[in-house]
N, C-alpha and C positions, 0 to 999 in steps of 0.2 A: 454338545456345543449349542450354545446358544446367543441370540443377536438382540443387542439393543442401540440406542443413541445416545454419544455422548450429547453435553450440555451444548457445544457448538455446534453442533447435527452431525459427526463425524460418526457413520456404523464402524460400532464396538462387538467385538465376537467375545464371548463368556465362554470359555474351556475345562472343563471340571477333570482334573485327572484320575483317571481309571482305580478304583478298591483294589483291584487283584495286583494292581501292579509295585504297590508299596507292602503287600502279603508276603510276595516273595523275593523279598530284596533279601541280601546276605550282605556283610559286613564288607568294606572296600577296602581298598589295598591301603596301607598306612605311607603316608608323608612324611619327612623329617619337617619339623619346623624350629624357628630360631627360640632361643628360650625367654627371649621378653615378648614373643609372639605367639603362645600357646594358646592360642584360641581354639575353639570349635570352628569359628567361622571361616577361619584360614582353613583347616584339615577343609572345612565344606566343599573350598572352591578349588581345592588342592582335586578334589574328587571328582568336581563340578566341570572341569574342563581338562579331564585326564582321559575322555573320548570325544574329545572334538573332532579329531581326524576320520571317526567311523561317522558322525553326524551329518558336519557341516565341511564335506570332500566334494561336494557338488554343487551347484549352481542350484538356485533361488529359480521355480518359473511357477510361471502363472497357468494356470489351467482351470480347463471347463469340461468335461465332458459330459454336455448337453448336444448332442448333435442333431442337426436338423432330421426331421423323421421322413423326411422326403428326399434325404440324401442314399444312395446308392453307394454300392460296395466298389462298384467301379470307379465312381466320380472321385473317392478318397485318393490321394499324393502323398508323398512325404516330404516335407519342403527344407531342405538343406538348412547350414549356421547363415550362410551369407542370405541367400534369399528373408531366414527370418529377420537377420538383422535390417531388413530395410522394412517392417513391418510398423504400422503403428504403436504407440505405446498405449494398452489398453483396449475395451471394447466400447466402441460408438453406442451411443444409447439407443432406444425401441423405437423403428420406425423413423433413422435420421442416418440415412447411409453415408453422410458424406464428414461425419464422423463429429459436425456443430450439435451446440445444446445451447438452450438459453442459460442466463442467472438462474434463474430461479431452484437449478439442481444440476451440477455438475461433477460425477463422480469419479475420480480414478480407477479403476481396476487394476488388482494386485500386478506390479510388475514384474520383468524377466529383462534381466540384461543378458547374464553369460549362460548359455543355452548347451547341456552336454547329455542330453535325448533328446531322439527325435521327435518331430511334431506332427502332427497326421491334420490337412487342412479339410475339412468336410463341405464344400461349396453348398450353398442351400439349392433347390430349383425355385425359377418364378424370377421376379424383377429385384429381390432381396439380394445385393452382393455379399453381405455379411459374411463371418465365415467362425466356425467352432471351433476352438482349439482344445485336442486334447493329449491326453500323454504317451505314448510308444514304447512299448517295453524295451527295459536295457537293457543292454549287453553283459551289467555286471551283475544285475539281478536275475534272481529265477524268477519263473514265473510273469514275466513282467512286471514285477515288482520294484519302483524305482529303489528303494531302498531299505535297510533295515534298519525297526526302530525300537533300539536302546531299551535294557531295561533299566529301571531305577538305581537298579544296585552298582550299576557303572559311572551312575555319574555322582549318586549320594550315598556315603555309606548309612546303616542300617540305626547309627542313633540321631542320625539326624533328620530319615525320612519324615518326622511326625513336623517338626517346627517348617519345614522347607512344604509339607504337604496344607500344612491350615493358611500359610498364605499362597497358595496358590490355586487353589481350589477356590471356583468362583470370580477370581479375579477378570476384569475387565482390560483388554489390553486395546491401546489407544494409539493408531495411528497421527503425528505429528509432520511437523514441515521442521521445526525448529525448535531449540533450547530455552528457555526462558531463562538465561544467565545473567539478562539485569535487574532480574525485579524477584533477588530471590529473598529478600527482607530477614537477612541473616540478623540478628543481634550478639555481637561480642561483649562477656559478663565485662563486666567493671573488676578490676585488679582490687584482690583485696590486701589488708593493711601486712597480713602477716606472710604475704608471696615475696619468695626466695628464688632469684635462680646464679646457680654456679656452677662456672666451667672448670673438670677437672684440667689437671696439669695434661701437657704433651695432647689438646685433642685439637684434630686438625679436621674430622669431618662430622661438616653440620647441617647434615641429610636426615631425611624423614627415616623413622628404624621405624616405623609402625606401619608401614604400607602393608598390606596381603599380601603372600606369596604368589606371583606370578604376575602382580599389578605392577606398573611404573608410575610414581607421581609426576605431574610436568604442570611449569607454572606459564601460563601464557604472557605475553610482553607487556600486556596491561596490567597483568597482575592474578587474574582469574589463575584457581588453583584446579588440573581436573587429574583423571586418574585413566591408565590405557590396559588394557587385555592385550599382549601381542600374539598371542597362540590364535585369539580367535578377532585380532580386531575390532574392540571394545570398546569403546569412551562412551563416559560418563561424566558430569560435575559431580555426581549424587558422591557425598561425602562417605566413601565407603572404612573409613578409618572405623568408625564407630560401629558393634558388631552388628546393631537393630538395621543398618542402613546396607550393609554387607552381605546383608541374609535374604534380604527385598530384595538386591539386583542378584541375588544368587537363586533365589525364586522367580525374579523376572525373566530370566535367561533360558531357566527349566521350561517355564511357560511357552516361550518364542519355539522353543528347540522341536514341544511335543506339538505345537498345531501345526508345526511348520512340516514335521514328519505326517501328522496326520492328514495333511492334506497333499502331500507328494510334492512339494516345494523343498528345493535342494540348493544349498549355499554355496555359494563359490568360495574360496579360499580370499580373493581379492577383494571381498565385496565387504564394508565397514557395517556397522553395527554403534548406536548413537542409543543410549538409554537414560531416560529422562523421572527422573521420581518426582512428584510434587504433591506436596500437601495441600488437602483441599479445607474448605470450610469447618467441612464435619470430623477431619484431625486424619481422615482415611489418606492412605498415599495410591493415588494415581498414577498409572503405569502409560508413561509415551516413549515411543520408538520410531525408528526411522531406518532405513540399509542405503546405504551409499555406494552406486556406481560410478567408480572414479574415469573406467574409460569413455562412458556417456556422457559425464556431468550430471546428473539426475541422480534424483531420491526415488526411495522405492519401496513397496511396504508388504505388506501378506497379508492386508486387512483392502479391502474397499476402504475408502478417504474419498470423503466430500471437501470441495474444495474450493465449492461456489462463494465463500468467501471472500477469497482471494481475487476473483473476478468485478469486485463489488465498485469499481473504479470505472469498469467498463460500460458502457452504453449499449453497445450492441454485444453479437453473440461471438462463442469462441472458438476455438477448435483444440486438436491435440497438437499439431505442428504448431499454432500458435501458441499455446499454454507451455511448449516447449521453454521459450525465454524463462517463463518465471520458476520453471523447477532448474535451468541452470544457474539461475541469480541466486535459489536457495542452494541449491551445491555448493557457490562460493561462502556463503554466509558458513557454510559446514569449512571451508575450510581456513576460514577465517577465524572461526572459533577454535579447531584444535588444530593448531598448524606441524604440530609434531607427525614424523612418520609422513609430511609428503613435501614431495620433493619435485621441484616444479623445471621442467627441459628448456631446451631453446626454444620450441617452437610452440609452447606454452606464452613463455614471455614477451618472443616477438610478436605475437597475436596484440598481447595486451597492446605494446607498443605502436603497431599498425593501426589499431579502436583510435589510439588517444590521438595519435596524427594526423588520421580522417576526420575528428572529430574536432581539433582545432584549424586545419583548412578549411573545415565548413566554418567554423565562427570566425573566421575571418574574411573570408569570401561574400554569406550568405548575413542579408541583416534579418534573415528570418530562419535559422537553423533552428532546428530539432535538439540541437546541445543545450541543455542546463546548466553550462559551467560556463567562464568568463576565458578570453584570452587566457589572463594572465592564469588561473585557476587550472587551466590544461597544462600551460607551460611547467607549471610546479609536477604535475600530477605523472608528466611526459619523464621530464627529468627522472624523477622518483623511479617511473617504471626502467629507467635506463640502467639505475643502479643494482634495481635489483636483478639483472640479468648476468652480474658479475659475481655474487653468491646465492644461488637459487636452493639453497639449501636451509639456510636460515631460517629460525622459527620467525623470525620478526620479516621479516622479507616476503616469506610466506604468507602469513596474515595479513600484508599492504597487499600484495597480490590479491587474496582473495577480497578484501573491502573493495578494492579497487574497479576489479571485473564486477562485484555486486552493485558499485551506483554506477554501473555503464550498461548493466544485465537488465534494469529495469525499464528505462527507457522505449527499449525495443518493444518490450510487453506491451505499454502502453499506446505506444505507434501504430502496433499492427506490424510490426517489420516484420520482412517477405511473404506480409497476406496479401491478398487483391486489394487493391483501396485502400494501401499504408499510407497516414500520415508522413507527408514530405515535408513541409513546413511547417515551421513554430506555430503560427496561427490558421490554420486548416483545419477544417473540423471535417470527420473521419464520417457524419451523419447527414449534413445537412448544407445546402451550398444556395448562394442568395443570399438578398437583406433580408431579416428578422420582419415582424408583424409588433410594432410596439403596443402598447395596451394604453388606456386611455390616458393614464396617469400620467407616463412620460410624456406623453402629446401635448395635455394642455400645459404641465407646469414649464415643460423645456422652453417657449418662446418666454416665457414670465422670467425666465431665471436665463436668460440672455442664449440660449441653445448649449449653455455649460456642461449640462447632464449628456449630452448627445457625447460629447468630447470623451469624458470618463468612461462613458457606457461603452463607446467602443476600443478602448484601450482594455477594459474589464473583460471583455469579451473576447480580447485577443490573448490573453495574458489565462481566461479559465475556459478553457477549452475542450468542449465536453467533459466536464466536470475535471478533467485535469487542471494539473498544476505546472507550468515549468518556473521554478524559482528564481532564477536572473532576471530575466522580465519584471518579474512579481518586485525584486529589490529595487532594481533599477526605476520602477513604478512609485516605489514608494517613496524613496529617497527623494523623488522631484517632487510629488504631492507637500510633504512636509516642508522643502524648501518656499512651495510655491505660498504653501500656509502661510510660513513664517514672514514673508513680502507683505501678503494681503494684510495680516496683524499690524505690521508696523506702519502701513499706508492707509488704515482704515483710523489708527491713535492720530497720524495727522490730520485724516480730514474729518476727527473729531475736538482738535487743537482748531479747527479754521472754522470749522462752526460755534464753537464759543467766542472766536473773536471777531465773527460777522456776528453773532448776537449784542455783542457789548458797542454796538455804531449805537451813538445818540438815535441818529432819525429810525431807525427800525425800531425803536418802540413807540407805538400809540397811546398807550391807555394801560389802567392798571386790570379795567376787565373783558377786553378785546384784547385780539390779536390779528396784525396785518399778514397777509397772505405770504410774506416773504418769510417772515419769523414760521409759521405752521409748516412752511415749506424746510427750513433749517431744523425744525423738529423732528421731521423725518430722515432727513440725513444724517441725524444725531443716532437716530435710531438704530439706522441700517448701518450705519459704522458700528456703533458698537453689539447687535448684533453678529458681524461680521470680524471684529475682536473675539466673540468667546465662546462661536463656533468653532474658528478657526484654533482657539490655544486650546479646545478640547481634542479636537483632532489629533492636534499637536502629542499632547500629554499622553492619548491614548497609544500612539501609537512608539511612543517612548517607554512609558511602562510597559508594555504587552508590545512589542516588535513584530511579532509573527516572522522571526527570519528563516525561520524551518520549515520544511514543505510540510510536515505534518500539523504544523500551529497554524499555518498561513492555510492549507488544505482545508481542514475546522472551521476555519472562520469564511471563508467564501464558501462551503458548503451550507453554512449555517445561515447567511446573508443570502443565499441563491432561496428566489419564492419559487413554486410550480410552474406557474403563470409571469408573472413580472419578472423574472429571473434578476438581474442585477441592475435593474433600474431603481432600486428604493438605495441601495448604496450608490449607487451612481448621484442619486440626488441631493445625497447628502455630503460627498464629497464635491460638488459644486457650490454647496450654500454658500463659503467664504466671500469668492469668487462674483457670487451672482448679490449678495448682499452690500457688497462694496461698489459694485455697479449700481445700483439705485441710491445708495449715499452719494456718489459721485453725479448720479444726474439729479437728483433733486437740491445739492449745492450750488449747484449752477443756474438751478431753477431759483432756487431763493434769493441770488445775489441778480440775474436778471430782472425778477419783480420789483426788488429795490430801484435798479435803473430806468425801468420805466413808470416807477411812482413818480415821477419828477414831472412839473408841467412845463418844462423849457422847451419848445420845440427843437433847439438845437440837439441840445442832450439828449431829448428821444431820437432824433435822427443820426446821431452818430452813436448810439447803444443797439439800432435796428439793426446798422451797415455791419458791425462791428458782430453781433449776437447770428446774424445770416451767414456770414463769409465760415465761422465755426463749425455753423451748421452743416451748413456746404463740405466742408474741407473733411468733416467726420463720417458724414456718409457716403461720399466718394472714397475714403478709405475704408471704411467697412465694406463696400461694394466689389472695391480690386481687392481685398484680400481673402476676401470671401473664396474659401477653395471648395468648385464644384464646377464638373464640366457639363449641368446644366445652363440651360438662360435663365436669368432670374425668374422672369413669369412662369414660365413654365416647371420651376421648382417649388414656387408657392402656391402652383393649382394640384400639383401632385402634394405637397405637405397639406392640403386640404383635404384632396381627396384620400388621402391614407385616416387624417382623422378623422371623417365619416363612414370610411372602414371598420374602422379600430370600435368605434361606437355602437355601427349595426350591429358590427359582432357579438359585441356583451351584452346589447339588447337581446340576441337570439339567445345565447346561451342561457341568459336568465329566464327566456320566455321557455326556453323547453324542458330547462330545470324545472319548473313550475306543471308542467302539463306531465310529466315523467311522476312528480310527486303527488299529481291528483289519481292519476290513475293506478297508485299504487293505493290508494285509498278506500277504491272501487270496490265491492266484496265479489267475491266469487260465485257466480250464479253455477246450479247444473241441468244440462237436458237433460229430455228423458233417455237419452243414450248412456247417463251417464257421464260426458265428457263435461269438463269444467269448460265454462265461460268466461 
């Protein structure tokens, strides 16, 4: 046996099956089969799972027997089902007792739900709590032997050994989370000219005859076609109708069976089995799998799975109680996907029911909830769950169950629910608390651009929140943005309607190679309006082609718009231009239609254009002054937006100055004394 990585980083174990053991295989016991089903491949599986009861009669567990070598004979226990069961799932990494690991490598260890030997716990000495598990002889084996394993000849007969043994020797088996059932890029041939089909007389059923013996086909309510093992709890999509695909999951099972025995890992009856084929690049078919503990909620594998992946949302680090949420989000996707054979209780459903209720008290109560979904969107979702507690049996029922627990499963992951320092509100950030340190860009452009950017950036910042996404916000966000667009567009056409018809006044033009300071003045308002026209119907248009209304399109693109440093201040700015562009068209029309009134040498006219042009002035600053929301004093919030931009400035100065001194000295060559030691 041997270990490598797959292409995602997930450690693959290489299993080569034993020469001796395909030497003495003898011939198996013969099957009937039906006569349009005389396959080889059938008799295979006919063979293939005619000793499952001697196999896989036992629980699936994880072991290690590495014991600390500083453990004592005394200090070993035996720690009961109940006691195990409150144990964590997995072992904590080297040197992190409390069972956290960063991103950057997060691995499962093989798991154990249903536990039927004992486990002997070896305490380490010293300040290390960790603890070694390993296996306890059985009751039903000699020897302490947890089990016996199989020879070849029980499960395949003797002319099948050679085909069943070239694919499975070598083969890599791949621990998974999940099915890739939408993006299996099937192609169906094109019907050709001389295809026939006719139903004889008197046929009344019009069921698959080609299934394997001992398969069941089931079609799921969307449509997907998969295929179930009931002796051993099996599903697959993998299209086993065809022999070539038949023979792969009849080899991949051999595979699971013999390291499974090879390493004292014992199945439970209960526990499901998910088998995944898919073809890769190079035309080779890759082997992924998965075991499903239905009383847990959790997946479960007999391979180490990296899984740091799946963390890649998070900021901060994880643990196994918290990484709990997202292996029961993928249980429900498992049962979401094959909803046949389970069958969901009262107190299954009223769970659901209870999520979705809490869950719309809070978006009703809280204007800053943790829920993702709308009122009305829960109400639907409430209902729904209400119905299906009436037939918990159904395959379709079943499936809305599991979707259902899956987009309420996630959530939690993301929150941190029941770690230290959960996320309680929509805009809380799980890392860091205080105003932000803006960089220089936003400082100077925000008062240029009327403080527009500042509005956005912290709507932006409530709405992506440590890198998260919650999607109602994000719609509700946009839907105004667009509206607010679509205003500035039509008010910016007007106040470029009112500057062509302040240009065309007789007295505003001078000369054919001058221009009066009023006219230069309506230039720019010309400008800034239609500036402010074809910003804003880009906006528009962008966000009409390309919607982003899904958390993963919307997720992409504020990933992709977040800088290192500046974070969402460059979209921020740009989502204000309309906005801040229409405001300097609006003040420099006013300015140009003023110059006019006071090119005039009436003294009157200029005195009633002063009186007239001051009272505006007056009445606009005083409104901007009361509505100005901030429970600073004015002065003292323009000494502090000072002093933050001489901040913001010292700081990029430092950094660049020590960038610079960090790169000379990497320049520097390496001198040595006479000691030897580098300089």
């Amino acid at each position: 046996m041997s270990r490598s990585n797959h292409k995602d980083g997930s450690l693959v174990h290489t299993t080569k099956l034993p020469e001796s053991s395909f030497a003495d295989t003898t011939s198996g016991t013969s099957i009937l089969i039906p006569a349009e089903r005389q396959s080889r491949t059938s008799s295979l599986f006919n063979h293939l799972f005619a000793f499952s009861s001697g196999l896989s009669n036992t629980s699936y567990l994880s072991t290690d027997s590495r014991t600390s070598p500083n453990a004592s004979q005394s200090s070993q226990e035996v720690v009961g089902l109940e006691t195990l069961a409150e144990m964590p799932l997995g072992t904590p990494p080297e040197g992190n007792d409390d069972s956290r690991t960063t991103r950057s490598s997060y691995v499962l260890s093989p798991l154990n739900s249903h536990l039927e030997i004992g486990i002997q716990m070896t305490p380490s000495h010293g300040s290390d709590d960790r603890i070694c598990v390993s296996p306890t002889p059985s009751q039903g084996s000699p020897d302490g032997v947890p089990g016996h394993e199989p020879e070849i000849s029980e499960i395949i007969p003797t002319e099948f050994a050679p085909s069943i043994q070239s694919k499975y020797e070598g083969k890599k088996l791949y621990p998974t989370m999940f099915i890739n059932r939408y993006e299996r890029n099937i192609a169906l041939p094109y019907r050709k000219n001389d295809f026939n089909l006719t139903i004889e007389p008197l046929t009344l059923d019009f069921s698959r005859k080609d299934v394997p013996e001992g398969w069941t086909a089931y079609v799921h309510p969307e449509g997907a076609l998969y295929f179930y093992y009931e002796s051993r709890k099996i599903y697959t999509d993998a299209y086993i109708i065809e022999t070539a695909v038949l023979e792969e999951v009849a080899a991949f099972i051999v595979a699971l069976d013999h390291y499974a025995d090879e390493n004292g890992f014992r199945i439970s009856p209960d526990t499901e089995l998910v088998l995944e084929l898919e073809e890769e690049e190079n035309k080779e078919i890759s082997w992924s799998y998965y075991f499903v503990d239905n009383s847990r909620r959790t997946l479960f594998w007999i391979h180490e799975h990296d899984v740091t992946w799946l963390t890649s949302e998070l900021q901060g680090e994880t643990s196994l109680p918290h990484f709990q949420h997202e292996m029961e989000r993928y249980y429900w996707i498992h049962v979401e996907y094959f909803p046949h054979h389970h069958d969901l209780n009262q107190e299954i459903t009223d769970e659901l029911i209870g999520i979705l209720m809490y869950a719309l008290a809070g978006q009703v109560t809280s204007c800053s909830s943790t829920v993702q979904f709308s009122v009305e969107t829960l109400g639907k979702m409430l209902s729904v769950a209400r119905e299906i507690k009436g037939s918990p049996s159904k395959p379709e029922y079943v499936s809305i169950h599991g979707r259902l627990m899956n987009v309420l499963s996630r959530p939690r992951f993301l929150n941190y629910h029941g770690q230290h320092g959960a996320r309680l509100d929509g805009d809380q950030s799980v890392h860091y608390h205080g105003p932000k340190m803006r960089t220089l860009l936003v400082t100077i452009l925000a008062p240029v651009l009327f403080n527009a950017p500042y509005v956005h950036l912290q709507m932006l910042e409530k709405i992506w929140i440590d890198e998260t996404l919650c999607i109602l916000p994000w719609e509700q966000y946009i839907e105004k943005l667009k509206g607010e667009w679509h205003e500035f567009v039509l008010l910016a056409a007007l106040l470029l309607n009112a500057n062509i018809a302040f240009l065309a006044i007789p007295s505003v033009e001078v000369g054919d190679d001058t221009r009066a300071p009023a006219q230069v003045a309506s230039y720019i308002s010309i400008a800034m309006s239609t500036g402010s026209m074809i910003v804003g119907l880009l906006l528009i248009r962008q966000y009409r082609v390309k919607p982003r209304g899904t958390v993963e399109d919307a997720a992409k693109f504020l990933l992709s718009e977040t800088h290192p440093t500046r974070g969402m201040e460059t979209l921020a700015i740009a989502y204000s231009l309309p906005c801040a562009l229409f405001m300097w068209g609006m003040l420099t029309f006013p300015l140009a239609f003023s110059l006019e009134c006071f090119a005039a040498k009436d003294p009157v006219s200029l005195s009633i254009s002063a009186v007239a042009w001051s009272l505006v002035g007056f009445l606009i600053i005083w409104t901007i002054y009361t509505a100005w929301e901030s429970d600073e004093p004015f002065v003292e919030r323009v000494q502090r937006k000072v002093q933050e931009t001489f901040q913001s400035a010292r700081a990029i100065v430092l950094r660049e100055y020590h960038a610079e001194e960090v790169s000379a000295d990497s320049d520097i060559p390496a001198t040595t004394t006479e000691s030897g030691s580098a300089v």
